[in-house]
C-alpha positions as CSV (number, residue, x, y, z in Angstrom):
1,X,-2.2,-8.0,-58.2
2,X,-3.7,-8.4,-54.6
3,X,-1.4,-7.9,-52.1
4,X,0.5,-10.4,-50.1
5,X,1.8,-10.0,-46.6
6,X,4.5,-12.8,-47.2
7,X,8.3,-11.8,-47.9
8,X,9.7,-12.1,-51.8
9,X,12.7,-14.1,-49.9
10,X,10.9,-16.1,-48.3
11,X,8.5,-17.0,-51.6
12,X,11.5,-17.7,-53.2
13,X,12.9,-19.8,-50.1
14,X,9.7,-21.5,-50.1
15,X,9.8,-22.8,-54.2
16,X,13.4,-23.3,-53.6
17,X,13.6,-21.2,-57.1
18,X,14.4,-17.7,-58.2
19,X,10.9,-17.0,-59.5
20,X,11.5,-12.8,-59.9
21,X,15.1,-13.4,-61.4
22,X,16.5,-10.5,-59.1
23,X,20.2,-11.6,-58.4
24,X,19.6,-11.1,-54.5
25,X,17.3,-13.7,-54.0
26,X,20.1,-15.9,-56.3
27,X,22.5,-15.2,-53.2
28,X,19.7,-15.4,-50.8
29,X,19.1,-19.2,-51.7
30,X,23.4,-20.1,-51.9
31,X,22.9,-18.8,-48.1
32,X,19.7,-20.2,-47.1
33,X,18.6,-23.3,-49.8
34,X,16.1,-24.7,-47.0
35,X,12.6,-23.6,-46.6
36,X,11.8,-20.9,-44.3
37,X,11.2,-21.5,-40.5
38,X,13.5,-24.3,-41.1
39,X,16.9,-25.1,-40.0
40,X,19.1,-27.5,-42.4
41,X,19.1,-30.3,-40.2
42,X,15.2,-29.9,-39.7
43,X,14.8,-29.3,-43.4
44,X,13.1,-32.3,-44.9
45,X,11.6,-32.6,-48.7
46,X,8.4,-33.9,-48.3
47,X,6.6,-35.5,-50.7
48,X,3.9,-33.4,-52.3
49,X,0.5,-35.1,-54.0
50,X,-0.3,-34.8,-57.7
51,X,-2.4,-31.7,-56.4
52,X,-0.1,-30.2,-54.2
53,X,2.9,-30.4,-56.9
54,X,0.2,-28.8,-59.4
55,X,-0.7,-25.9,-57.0
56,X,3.2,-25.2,-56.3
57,X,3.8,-24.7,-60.0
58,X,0.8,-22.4,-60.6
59,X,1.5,-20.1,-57.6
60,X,5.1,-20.1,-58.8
61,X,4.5,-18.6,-62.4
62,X,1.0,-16.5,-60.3
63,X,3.6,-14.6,-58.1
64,X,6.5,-14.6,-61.0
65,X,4.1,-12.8,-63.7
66,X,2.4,-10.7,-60.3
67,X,-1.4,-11.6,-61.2
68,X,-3.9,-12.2,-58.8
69,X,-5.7,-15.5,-58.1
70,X,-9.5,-14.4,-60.1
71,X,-6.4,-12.5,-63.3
72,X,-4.7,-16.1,-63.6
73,X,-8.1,-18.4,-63.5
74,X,-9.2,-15.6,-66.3
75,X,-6.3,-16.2,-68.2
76,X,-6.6,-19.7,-68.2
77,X,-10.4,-19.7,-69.4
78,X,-9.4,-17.3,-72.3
79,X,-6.4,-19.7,-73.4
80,X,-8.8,-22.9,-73.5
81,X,-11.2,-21.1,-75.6
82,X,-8.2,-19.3,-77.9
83,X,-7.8,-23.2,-79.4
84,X,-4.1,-24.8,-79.5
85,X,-2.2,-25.4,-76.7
86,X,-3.9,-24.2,-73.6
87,X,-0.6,-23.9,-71.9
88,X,0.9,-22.1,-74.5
89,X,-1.6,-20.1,-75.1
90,X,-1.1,-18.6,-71.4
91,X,2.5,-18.4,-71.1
92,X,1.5,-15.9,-74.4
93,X,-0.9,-14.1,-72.7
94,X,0.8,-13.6,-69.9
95,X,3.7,-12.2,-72.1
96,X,1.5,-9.4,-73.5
97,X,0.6,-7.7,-70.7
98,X,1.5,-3.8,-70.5
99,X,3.5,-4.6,-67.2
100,X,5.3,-7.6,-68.3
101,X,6.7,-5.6,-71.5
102,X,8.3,-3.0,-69.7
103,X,10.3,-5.1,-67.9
104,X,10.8,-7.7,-70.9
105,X,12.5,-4.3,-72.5
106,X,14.7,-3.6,-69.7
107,X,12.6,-0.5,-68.6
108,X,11.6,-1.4,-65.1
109,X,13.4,-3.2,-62.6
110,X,11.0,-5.5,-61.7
111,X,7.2,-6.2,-63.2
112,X,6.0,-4.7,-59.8
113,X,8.0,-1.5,-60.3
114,X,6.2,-1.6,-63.8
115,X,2.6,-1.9,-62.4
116,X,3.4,1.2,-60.3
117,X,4.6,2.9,-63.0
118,X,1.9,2.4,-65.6
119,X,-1.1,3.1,-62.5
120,X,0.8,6.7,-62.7
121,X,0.3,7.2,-66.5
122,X,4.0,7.3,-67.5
123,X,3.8,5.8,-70.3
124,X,1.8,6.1,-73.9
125,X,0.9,3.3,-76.2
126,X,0.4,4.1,-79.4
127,X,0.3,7.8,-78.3
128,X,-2.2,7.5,-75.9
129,X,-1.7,7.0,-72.1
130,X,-2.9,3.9,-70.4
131,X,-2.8,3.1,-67.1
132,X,-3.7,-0.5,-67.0
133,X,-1.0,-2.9,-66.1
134,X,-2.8,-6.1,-68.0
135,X,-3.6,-4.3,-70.9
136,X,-2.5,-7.2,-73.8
137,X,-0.2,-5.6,-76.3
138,X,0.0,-6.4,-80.3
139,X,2.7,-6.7,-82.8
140,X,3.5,-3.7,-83.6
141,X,2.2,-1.6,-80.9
142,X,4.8,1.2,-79.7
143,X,5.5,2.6,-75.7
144,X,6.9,5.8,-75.3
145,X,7.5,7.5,-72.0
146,X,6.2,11.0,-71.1
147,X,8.2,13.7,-71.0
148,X,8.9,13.9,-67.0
149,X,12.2,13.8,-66.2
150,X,12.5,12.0,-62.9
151,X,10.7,9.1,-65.0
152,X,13.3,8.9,-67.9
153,X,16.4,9.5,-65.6
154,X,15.0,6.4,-63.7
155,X,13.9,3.8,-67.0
156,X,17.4,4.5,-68.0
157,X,19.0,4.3,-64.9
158,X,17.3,0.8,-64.8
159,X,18.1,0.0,-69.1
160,X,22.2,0.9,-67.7
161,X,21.7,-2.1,-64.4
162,X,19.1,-4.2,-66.2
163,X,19.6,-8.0,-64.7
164,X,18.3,-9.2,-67.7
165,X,18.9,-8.7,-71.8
166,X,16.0,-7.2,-73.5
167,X,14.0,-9.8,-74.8
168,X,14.4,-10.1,-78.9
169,X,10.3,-9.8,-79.3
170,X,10.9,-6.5,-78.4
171,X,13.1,-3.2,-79.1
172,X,13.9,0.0,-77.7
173,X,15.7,3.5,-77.7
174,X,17.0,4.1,-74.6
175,X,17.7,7.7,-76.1
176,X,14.4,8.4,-77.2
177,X,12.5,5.9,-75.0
178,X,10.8,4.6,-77.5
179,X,9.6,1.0,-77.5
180,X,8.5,-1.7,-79.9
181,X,6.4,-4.5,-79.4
182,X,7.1,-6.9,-82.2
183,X,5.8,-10.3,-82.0
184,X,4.1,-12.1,-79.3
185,X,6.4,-14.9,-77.9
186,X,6.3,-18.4,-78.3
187,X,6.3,-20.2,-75.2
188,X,9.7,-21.8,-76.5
189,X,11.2,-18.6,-76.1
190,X,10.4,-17.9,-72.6
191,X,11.3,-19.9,-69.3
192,X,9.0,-20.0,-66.6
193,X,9.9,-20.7,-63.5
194,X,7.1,-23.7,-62.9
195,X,5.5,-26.4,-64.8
196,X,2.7,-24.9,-67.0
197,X,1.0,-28.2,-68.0
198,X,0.5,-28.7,-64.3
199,X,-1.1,-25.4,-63.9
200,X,-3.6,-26.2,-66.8
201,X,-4.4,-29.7,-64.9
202,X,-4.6,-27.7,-61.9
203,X,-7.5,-25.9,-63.2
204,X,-9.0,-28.8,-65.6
205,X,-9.9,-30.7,-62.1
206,X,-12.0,-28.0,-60.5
């Protein structure tokens, strides 16, 4: 993902909505639930145009999944032309990626700690390493980790304080560190933190 100089709290400040599900930024928005800059008797909500509520909802599922601007419009092109739901068909995509697996299984802390991770060929798939973070995984493809142990002490370290329950379309060993991708998610199963329908009119209009 292209960088972005602006602060995870304040993003999440910002959407007024945990969109990286770490349980700081829960406490950060208890402690500060207006916007940033703002003080609560400045804080105002201001009414947001069809386009403007459309563009919050795509940058809030953009940042959560960690894609860049030129990865999402991609995805969105590939789910029109995959037939179906177009919105579905992206939550799905997005759900496939290398990164987003790892941390769907408990492995990494966070999809960005992932992304690190798989740029340092850690980790095989299906016995080979890849170190591409978008890479879209299949049903039955396996992840294994390699055999350095600062890497396993800290996947397992993160599988003992995951925030999060692995996700059931997906199984691991946290002895062996072995992984199992085994069905691609519906987008009933997931919960996004925006408004996907709004992110496919968002694009549909340009």
């Amino acid at each position: 993902m292209a960088r972005t100089s602006t602060a995870k709290g304040k993003m999440v400040r910002r959407f007024g909505i945990n969109i990286f599900g770490q349980p700081k930024f829960d406490k950060l928005l208890k402690k500060k639930p207006h916007g940033p800059g703002k003080s609560p008797r400045e804080h105002r909500r201001v009414k947001l145009s069809d386009y403007g509520q459309q563009l919050m909802e795509k940058q809030k599922i953009r940042f959560c999944y960690g894609v860049s601007e030129r990865q999402f419009r991609n995805i969105y092109s590939k789910a029109k032309g995959m037939g179906g739901i177009t919105g579905n068909n992206m939550i799905e995509l997005l759900e496939r990626r290398f990164d987003n697996v790892l941390y769907r299984m408990g492995w990494t802390a966070t999809r960005t700690q992932a992304r690190q991770l798989i740029g340092h060929k850690h980790f095989l798939l299906n016995g080979r390493p890849l170190n591409i973070p978008s890479a879209l995984l299949r049903p039955g493809d396996t992840i294994q980790v390699k055999d350095r142990k600062a890497i396993k002490e800290l996947i397992r370290g993160n599988i003992a304080n995951a925030n999060i329950s692995a996700a059931p379309w997906t199984s691991s060993n946290s002895d062996a560190l072995e992984g199992l991708f085994l069905a691609v998610p519906s987008s009933a199963d997931t919960q996004p933190p925006g408004k996907i329908q709004m992110v496919v009119e968002f694009y549909s209009r340009q």
